[in-house]
DSSP file (Angstrom, degrees, kcal/mol; ACC not computed):
  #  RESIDUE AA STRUCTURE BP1 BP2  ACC     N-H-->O    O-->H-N    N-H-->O    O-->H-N    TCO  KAPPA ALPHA  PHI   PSI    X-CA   Y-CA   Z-CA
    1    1 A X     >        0   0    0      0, 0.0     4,-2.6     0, 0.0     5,-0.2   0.000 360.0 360.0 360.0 -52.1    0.0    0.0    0.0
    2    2 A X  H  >  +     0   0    0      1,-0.2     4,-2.5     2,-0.2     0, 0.0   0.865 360.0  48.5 -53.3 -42.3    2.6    2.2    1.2
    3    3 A X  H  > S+     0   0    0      2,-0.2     4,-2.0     3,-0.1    -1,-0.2   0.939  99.0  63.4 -21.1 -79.1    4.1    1.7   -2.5
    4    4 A X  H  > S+     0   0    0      1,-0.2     4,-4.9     2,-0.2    -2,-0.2   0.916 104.2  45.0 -35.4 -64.9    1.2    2.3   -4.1
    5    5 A X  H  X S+     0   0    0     -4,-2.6     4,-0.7     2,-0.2    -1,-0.2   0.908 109.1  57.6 -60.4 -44.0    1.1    6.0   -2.7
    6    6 A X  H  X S+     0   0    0     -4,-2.5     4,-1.8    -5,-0.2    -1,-0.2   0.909 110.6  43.5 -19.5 -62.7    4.8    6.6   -3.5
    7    7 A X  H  X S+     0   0    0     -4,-2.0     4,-2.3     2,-0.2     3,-0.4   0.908 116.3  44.6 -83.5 -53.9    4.0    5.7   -7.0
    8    8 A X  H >< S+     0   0    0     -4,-4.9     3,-2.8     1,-0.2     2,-1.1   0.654 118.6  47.4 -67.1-109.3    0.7    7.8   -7.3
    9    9 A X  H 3X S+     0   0    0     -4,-0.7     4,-1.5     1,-0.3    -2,-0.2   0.279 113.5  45.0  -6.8 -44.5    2.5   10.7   -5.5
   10   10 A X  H 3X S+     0   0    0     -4,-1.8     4,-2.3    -2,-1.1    -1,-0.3   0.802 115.0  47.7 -92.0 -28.2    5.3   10.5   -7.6
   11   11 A X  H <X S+     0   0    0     -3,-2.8     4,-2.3    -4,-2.3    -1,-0.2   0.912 114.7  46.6 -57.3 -35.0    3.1   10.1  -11.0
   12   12 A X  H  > S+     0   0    0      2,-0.3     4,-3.4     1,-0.2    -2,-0.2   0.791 107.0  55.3 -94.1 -35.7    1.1   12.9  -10.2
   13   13 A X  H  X S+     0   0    0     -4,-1.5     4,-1.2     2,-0.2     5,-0.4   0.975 112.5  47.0 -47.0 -89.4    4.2   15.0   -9.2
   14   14 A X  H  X S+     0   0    0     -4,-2.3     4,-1.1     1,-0.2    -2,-0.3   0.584 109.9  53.5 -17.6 -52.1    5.4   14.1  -12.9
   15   15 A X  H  X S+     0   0    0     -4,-2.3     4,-3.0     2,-0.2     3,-0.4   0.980 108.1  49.2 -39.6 -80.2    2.0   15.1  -14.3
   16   16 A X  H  X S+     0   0    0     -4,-3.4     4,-1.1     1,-0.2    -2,-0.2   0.827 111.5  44.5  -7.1 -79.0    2.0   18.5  -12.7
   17   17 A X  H  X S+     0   0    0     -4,-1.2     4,-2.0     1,-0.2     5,-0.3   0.810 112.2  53.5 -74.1 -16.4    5.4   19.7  -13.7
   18   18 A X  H  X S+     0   0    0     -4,-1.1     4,-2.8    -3,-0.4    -1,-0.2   0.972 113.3  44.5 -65.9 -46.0    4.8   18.3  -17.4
   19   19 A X  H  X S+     0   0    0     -4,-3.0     4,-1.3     1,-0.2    -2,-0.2   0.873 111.8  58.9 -53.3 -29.2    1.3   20.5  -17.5
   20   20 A X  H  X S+     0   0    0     -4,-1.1     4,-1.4     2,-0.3    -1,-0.2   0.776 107.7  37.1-104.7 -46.7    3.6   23.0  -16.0
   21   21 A X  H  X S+     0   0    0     -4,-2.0     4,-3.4     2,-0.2    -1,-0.2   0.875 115.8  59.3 -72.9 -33.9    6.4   23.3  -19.0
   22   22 A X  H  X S+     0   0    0     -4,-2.8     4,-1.3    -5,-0.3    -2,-0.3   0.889 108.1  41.8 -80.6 -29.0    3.5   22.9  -21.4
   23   23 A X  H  X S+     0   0    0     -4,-1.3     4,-2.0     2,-0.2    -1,-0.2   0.789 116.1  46.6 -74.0 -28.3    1.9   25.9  -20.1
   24   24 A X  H >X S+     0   0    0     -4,-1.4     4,-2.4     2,-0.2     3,-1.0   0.954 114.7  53.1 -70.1 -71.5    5.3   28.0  -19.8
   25   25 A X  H 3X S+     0   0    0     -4,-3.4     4,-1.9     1,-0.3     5,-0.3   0.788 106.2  51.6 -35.8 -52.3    5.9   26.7  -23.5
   26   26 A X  H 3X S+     0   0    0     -4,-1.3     4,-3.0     2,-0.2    -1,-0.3   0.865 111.3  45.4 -31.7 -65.6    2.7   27.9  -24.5
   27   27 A X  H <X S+     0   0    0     -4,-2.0     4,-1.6    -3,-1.0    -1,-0.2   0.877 109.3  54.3 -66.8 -29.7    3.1   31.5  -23.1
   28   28 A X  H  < S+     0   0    0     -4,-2.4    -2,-0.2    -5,-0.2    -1,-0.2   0.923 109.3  43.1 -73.9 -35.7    6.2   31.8  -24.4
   29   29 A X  H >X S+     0   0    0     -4,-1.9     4,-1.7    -5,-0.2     3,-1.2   0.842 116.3  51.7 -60.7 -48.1    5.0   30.8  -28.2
   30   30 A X  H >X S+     0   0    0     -4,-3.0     3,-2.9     1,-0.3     4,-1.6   0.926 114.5  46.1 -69.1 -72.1    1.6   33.4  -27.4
   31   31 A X  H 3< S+     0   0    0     -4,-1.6    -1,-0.3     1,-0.2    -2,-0.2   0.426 113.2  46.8 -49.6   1.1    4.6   36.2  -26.3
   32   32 A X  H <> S+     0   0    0     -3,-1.2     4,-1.2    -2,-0.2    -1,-0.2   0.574 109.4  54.7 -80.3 -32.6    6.8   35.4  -29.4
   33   33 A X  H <X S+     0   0    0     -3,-2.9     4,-1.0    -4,-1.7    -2,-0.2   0.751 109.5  47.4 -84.1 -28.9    3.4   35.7  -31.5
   34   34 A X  H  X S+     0   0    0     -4,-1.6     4,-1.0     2,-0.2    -1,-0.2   0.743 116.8  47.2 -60.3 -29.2    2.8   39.5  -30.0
   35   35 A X  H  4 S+     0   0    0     -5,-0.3     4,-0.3     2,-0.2    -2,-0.2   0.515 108.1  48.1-116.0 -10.3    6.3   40.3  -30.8
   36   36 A X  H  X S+     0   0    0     -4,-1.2     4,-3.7     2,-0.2     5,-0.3   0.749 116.2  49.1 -99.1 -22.5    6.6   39.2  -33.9
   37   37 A X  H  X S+     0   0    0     -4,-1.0     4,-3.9     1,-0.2    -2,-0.2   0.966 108.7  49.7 -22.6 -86.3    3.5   40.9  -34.5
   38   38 A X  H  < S+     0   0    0     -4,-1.0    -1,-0.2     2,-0.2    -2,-0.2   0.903 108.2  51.8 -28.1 -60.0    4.6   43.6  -33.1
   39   39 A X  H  4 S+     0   0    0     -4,-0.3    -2,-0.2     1,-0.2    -1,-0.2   0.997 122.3  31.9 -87.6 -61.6    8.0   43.6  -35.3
   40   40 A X  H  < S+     0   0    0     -4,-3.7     2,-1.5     1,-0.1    -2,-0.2   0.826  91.5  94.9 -82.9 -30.1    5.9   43.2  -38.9
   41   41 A X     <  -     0   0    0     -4,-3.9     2,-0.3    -5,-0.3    -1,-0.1  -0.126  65.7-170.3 -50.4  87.9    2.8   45.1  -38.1
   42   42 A X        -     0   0    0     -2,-1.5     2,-0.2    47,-0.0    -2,-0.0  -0.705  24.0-122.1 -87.9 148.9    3.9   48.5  -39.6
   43   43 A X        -     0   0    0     -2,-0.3    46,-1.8     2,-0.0     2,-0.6  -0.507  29.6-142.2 -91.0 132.9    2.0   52.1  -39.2
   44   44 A X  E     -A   88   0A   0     44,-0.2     2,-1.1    -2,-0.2    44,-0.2  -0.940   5.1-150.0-113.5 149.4    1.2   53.3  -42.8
   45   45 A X  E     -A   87   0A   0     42,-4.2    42,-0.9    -2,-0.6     2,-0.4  -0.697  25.4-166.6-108.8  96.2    1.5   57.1  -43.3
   46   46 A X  E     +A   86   0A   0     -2,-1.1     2,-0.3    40,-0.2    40,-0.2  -0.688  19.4 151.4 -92.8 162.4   -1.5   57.8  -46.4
   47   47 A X  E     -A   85   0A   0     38,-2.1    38,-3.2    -2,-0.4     2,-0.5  -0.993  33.5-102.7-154.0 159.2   -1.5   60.9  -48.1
   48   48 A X  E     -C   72   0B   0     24,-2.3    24,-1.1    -2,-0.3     2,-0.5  -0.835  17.7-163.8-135.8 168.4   -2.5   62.1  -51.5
   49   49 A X  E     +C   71   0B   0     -2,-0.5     2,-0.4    34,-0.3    34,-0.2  -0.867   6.2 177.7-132.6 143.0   -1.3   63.1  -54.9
   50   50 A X  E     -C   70   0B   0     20,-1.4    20,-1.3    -2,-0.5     2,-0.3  -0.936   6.5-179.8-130.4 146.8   -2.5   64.8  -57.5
   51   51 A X        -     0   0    0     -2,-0.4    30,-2.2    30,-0.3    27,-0.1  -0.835  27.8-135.1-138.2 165.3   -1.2   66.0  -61.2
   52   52 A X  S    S+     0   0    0     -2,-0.3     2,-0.4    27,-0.2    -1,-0.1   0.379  87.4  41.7-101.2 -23.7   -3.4   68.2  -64.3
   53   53 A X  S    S-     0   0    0     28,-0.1     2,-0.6     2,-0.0    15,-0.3  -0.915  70.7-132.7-149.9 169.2   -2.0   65.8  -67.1
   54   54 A X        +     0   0    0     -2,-0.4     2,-0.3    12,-0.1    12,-0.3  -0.918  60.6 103.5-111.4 124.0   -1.1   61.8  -68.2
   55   55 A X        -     0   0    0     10,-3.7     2,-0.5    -2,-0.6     8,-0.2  -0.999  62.1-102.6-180.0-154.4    2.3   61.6  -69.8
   56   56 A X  B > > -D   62   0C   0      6,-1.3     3,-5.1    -2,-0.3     5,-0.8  -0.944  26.1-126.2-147.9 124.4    6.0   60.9  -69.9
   57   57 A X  G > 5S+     0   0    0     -2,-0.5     3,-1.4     1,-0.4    -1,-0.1   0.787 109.3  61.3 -19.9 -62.3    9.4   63.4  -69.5
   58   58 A X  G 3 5S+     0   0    0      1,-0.3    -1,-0.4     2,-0.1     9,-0.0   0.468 110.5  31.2 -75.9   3.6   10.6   62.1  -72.6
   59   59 A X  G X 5S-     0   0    0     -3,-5.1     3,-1.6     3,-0.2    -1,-0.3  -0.069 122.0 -89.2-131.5  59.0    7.8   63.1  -74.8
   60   60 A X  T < 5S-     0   0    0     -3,-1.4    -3,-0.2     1,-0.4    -2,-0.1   0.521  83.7 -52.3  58.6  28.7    6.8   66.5  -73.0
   61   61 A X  T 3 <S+     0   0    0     -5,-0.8    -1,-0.4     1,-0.2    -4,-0.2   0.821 115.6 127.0  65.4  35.4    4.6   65.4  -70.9
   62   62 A X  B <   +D   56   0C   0     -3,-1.6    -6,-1.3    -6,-0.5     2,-0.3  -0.378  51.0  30.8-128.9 156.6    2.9   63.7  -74.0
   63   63 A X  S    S-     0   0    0     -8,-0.2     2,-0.1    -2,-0.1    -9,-0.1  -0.565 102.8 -30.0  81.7-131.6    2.1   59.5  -73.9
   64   64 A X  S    S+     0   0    0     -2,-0.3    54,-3.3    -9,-0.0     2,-0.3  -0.607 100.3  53.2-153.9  57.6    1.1   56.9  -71.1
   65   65 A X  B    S-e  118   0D   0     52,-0.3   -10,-3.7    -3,-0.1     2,-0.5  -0.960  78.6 -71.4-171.2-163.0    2.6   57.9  -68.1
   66   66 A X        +     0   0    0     52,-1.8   -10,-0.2    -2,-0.3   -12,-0.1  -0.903  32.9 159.5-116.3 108.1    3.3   60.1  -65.4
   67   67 A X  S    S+     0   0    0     -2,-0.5     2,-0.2   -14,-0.2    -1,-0.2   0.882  72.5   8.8 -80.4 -55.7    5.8   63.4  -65.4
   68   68 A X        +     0   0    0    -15,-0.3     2,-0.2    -7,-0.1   -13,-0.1  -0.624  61.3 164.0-119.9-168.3    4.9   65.5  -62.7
   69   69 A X        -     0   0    0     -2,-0.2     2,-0.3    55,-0.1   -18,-0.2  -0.818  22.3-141.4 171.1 156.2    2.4   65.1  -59.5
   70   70 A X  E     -C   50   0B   0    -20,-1.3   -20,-1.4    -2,-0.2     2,-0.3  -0.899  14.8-156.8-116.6 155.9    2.0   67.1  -56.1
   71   71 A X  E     +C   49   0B   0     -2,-0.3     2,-0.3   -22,-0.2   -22,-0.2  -0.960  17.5 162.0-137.2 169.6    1.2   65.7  -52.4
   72   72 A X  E     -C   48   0B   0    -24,-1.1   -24,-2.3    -2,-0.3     2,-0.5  -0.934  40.6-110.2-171.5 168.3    0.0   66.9  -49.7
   73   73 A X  S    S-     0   0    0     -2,-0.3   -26,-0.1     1,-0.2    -2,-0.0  -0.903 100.8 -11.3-113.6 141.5   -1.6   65.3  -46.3
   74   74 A X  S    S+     0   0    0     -2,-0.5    -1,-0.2     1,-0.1     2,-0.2   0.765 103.3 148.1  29.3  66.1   -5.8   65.9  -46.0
   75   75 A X        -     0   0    0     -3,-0.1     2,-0.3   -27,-0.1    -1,-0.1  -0.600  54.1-105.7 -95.6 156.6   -5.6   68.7  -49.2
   76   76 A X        -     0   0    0     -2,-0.2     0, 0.0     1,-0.1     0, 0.0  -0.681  54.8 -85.3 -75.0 163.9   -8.1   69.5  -51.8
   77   77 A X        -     0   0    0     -2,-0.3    -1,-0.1     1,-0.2     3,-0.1  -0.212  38.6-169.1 -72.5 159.2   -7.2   68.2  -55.0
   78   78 A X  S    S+     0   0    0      1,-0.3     2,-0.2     3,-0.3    -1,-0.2   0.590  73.2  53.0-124.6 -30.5   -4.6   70.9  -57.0
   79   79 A X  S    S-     0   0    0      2,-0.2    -1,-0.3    -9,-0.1   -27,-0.2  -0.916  87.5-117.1-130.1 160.1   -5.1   68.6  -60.3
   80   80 A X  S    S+     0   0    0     -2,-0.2   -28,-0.2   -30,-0.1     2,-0.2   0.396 103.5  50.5 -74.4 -17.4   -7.5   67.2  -62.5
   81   81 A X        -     0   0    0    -30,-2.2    -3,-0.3   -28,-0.1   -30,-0.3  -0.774  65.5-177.0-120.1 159.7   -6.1   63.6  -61.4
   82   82 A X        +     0   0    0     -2,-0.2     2,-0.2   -32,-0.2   -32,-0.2  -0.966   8.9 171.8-154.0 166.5   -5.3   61.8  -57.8
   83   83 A X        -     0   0    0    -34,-0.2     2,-0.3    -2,-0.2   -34,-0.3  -0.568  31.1-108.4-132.6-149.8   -4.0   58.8  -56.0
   84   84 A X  E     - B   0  97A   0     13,-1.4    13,-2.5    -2,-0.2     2,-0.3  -0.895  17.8-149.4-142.8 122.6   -3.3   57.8  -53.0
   85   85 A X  E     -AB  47  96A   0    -38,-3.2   -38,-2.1    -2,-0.3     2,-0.4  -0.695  10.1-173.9 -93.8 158.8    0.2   57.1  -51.3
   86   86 A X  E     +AB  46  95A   0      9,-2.1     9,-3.8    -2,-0.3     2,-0.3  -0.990  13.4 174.3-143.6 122.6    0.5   54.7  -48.8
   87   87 A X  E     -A   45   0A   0    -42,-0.9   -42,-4.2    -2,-0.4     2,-0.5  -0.889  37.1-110.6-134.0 176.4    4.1   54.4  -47.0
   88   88 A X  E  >  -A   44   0A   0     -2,-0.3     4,-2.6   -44,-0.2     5,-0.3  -0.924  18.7-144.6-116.6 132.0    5.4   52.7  -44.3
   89   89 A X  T  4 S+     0   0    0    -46,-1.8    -1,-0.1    -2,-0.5   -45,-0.1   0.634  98.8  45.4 -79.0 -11.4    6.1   55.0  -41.5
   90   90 A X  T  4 S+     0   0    0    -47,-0.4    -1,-0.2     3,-0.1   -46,-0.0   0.841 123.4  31.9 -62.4 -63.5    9.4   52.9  -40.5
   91   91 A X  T  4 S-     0   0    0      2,-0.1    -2,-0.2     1,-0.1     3,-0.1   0.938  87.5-137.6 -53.2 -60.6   10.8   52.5  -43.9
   92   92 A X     <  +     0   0    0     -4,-2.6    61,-1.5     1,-0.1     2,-0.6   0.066  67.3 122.2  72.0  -0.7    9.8   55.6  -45.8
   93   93 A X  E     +G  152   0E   0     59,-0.3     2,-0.3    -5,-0.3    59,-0.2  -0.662  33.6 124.6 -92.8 134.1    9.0   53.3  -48.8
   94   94 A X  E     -G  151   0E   0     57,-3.2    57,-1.4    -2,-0.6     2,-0.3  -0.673  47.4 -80.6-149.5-168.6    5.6   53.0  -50.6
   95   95 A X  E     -B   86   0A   0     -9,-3.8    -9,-2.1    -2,-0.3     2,-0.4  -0.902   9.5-152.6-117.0 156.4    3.3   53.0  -53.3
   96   96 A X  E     -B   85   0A   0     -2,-0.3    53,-2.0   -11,-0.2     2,-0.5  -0.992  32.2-156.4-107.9 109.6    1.4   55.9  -55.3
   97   97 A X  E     -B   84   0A   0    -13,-2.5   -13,-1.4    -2,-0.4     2,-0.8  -0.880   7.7-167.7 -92.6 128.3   -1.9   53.5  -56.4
   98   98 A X        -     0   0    0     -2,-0.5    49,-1.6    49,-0.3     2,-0.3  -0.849   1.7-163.4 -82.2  88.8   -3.2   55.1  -59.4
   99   99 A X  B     -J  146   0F   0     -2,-0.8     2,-0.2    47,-0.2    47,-0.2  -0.767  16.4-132.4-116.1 140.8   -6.8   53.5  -60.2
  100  100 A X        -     0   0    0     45,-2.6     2,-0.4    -2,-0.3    44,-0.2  -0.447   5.6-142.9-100.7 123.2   -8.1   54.2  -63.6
  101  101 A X        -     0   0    0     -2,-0.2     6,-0.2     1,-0.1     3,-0.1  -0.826   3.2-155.6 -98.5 129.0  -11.6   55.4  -64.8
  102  102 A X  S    S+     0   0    0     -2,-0.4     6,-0.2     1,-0.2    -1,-0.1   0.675  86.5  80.7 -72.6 -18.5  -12.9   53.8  -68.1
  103  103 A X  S    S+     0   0    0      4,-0.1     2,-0.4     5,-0.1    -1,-0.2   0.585  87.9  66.5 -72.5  -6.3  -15.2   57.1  -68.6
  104  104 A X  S  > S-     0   0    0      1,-0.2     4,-2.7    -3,-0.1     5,-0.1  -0.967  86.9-134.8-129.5 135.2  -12.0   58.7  -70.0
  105  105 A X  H  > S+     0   0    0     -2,-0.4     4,-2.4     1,-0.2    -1,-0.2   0.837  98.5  51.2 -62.4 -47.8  -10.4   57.3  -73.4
  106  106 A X  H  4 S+     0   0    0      1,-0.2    -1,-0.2     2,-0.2     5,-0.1   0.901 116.1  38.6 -41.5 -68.0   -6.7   57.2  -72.1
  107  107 A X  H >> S+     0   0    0     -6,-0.2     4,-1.6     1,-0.2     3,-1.0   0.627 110.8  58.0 -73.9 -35.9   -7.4   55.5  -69.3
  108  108 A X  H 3X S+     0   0    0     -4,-2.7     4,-2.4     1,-0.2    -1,-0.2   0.977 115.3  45.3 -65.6 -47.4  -10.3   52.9  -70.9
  109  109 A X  H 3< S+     0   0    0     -4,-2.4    -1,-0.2     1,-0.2    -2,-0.2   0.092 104.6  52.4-101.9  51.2   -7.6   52.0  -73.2
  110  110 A X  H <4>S+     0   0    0     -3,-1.0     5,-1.3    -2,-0.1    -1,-0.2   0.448 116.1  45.5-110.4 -51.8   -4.8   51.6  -70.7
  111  111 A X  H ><5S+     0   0    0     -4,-1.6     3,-0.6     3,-0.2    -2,-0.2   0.753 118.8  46.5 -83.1 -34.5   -7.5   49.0  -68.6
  112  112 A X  T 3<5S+     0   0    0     -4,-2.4     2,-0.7     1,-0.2    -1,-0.2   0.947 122.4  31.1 -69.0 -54.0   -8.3   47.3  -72.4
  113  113 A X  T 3 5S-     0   0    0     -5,-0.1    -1,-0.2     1,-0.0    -2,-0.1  -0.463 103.4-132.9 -98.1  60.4   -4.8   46.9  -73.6
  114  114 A X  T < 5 -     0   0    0     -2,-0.7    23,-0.5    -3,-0.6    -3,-0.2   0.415  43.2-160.8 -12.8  59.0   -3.5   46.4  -69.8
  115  115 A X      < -     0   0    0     -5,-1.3    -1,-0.1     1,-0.1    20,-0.1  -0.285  18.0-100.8 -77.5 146.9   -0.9   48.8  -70.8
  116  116 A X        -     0   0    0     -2,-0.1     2,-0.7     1,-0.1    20,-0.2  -0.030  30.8-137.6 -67.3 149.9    2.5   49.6  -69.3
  117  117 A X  E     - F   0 135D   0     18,-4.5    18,-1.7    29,-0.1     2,-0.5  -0.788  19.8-155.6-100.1 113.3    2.7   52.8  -67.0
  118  118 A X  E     +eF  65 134D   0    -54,-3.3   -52,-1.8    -2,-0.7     2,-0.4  -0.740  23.4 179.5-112.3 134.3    5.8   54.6  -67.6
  119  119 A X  E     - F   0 133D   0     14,-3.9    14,-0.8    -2,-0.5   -52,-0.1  -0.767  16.8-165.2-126.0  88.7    7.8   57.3  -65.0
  120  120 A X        -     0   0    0     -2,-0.4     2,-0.3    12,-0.2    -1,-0.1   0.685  66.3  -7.1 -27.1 -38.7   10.7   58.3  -67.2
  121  121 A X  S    S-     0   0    0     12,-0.1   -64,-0.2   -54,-0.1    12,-0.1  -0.958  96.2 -63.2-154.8 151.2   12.7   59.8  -64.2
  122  122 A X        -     0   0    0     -2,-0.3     2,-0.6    10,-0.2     9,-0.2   0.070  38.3-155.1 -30.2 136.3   12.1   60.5  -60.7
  123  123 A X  E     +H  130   0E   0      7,-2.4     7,-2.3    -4,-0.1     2,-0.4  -0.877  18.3 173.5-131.0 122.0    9.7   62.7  -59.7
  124  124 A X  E     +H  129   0E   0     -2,-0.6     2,-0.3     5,-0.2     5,-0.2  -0.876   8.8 157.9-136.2 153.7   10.2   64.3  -56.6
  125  125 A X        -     0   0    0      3,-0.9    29,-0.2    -2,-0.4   -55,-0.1  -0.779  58.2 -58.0-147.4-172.3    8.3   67.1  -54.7
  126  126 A X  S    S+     0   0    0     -2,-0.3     3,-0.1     1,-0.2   -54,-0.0   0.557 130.2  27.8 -50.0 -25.0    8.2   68.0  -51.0
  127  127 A X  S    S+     0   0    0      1,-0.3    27,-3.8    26,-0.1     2,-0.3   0.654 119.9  12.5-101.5 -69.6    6.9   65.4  -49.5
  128  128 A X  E     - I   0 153E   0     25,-0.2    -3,-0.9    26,-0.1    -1,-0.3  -0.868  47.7-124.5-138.5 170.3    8.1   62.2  -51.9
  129  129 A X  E     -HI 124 152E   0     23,-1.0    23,-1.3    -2,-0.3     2,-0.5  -0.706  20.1-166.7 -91.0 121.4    9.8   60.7  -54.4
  130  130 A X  E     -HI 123 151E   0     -7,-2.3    -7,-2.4    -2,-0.3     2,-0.6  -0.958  36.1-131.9-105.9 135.1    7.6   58.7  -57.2
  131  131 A X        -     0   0    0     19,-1.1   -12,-0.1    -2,-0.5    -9,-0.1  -0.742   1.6-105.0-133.4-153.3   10.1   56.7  -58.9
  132  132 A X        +     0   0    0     -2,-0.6     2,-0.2   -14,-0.1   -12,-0.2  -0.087  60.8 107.6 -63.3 151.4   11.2   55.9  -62.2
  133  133 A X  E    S-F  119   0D   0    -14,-0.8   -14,-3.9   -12,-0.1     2,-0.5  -0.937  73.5 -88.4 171.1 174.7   10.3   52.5  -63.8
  134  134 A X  E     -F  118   0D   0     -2,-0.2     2,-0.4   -16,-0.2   -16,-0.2  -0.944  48.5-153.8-105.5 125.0    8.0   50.8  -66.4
  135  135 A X  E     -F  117   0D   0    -18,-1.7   -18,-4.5    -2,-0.5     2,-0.1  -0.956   6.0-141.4-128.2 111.9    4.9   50.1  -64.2
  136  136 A X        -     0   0    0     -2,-0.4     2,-0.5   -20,-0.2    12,-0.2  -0.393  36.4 -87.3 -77.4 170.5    2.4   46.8  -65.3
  137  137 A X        -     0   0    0    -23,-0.5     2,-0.5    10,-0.1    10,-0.1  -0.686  38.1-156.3-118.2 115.8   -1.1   46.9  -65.1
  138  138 A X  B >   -K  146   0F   0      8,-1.6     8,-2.5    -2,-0.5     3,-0.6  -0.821   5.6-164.4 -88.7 114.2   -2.4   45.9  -61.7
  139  139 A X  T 3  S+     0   0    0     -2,-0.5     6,-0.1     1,-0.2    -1,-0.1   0.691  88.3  61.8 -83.7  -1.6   -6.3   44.6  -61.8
  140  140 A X  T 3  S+     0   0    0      6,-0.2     2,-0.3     4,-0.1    -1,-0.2   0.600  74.4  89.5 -85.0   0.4   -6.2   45.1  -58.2
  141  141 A X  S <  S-     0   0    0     -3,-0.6   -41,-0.2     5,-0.2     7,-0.1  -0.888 103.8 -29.0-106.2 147.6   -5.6   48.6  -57.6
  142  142 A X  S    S-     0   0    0     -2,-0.3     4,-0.1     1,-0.2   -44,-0.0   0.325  96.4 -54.5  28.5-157.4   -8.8   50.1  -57.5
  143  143 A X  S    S+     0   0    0      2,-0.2    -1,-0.2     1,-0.1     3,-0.1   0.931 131.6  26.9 -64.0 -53.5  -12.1   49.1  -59.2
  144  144 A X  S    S-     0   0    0      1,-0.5    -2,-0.2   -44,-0.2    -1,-0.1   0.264 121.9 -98.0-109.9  -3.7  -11.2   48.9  -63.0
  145  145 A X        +     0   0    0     -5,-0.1   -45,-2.6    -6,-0.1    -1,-0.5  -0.555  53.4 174.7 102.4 172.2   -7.7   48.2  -62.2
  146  146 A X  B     -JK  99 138F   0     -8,-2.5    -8,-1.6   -47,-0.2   -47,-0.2  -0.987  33.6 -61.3 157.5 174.4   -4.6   50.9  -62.2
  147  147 A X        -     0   0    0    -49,-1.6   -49,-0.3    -2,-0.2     2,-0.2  -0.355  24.2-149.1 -89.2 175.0   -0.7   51.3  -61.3
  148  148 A X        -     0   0    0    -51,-0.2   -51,-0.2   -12,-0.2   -12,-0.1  -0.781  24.1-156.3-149.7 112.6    1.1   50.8  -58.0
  149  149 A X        -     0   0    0    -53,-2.0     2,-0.5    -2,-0.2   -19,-0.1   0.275  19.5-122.1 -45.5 179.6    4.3   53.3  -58.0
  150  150 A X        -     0   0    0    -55,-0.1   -19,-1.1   -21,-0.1     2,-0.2  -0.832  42.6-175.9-115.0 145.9    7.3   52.6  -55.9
  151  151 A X  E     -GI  94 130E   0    -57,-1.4   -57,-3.2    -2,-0.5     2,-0.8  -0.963  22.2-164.0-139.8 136.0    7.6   55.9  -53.6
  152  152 A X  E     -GI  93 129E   0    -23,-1.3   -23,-1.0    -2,-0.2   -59,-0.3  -0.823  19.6-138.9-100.3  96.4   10.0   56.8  -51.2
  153  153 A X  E       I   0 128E   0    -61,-1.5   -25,-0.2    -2,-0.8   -27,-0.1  -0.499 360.0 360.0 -79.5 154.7    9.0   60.0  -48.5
  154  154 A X              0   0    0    -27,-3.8   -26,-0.1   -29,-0.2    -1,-0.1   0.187 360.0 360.0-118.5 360.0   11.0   62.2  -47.7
């Protein structure tokens, strides 16, 4: 008998501190999962930008792309066009999403011939930096589809 209780005592002991690691293990995985959280969850800084015409540096502001643009934080619009930048307030790197309305002929047939977005050079103003690249037609940005810029702010 006296056995007996040793041996249940001594499982029960065993039991205990095994629940015991599995619950420390456990917290420690939920407090790695906060912190890595934590570490990738980034703040994004939006703002927006707006330009009066669709073209590209190398034909005079003429063609299928973008030459100039302004930004500003919570503005009225200053040009006939807008997008919205989205940065990452660690980084200072982001996108300008450009999303495209069919109701205007450039732009319906940029969204028909999912045509390439061109920023000849950098384009830089007070706030940020758009820059240059050959930009493919993203059907995800907005409704009808549209660009996603690389931007840096400054």
């Amino acid at each position: 008998m006296k056995k007996l209780i040793i041996a249940i005592s001594l499982l029960s002991l065993f039991a205990c501190k095994k629940e015991t690691e599995r619950s420390n293990l456990n917290d420690s995985n939920s407090k790695m999962s906060k912190t890595e959280m934590q570490t990738t969850a980034r703040k994004k800084v939006i703002f927006d930008a707006h330009w009066t015409e669709w073209g590209r540096a190398s034909r005079g502001c003429d063609g299928w792309g973008l030459c100039n643009f302004e930004s500003c934080w919570s503005c009225e619009p200053l040009g006939k066009y807008s997008g919205k930048i989205e940065v990452d307030e660690d980084t200072k790197n982001g996108y300008l999403y450009v999303s495209l309305d069919p109701s205007e002929k450039i732009q319906n047939t940029a969204i028909q011939n999912r045509e390439v977005f061109y920023v000849d050079k950098d384009i830089e103003d007070k706030n940020a930096i758009v820059h240059q690249g050959e930009y493919k037609f993203d059907s995800s940005v907005g409704k009808n589809g549209g660009y996603k810029l690389t931007v840096t702010a400054k």
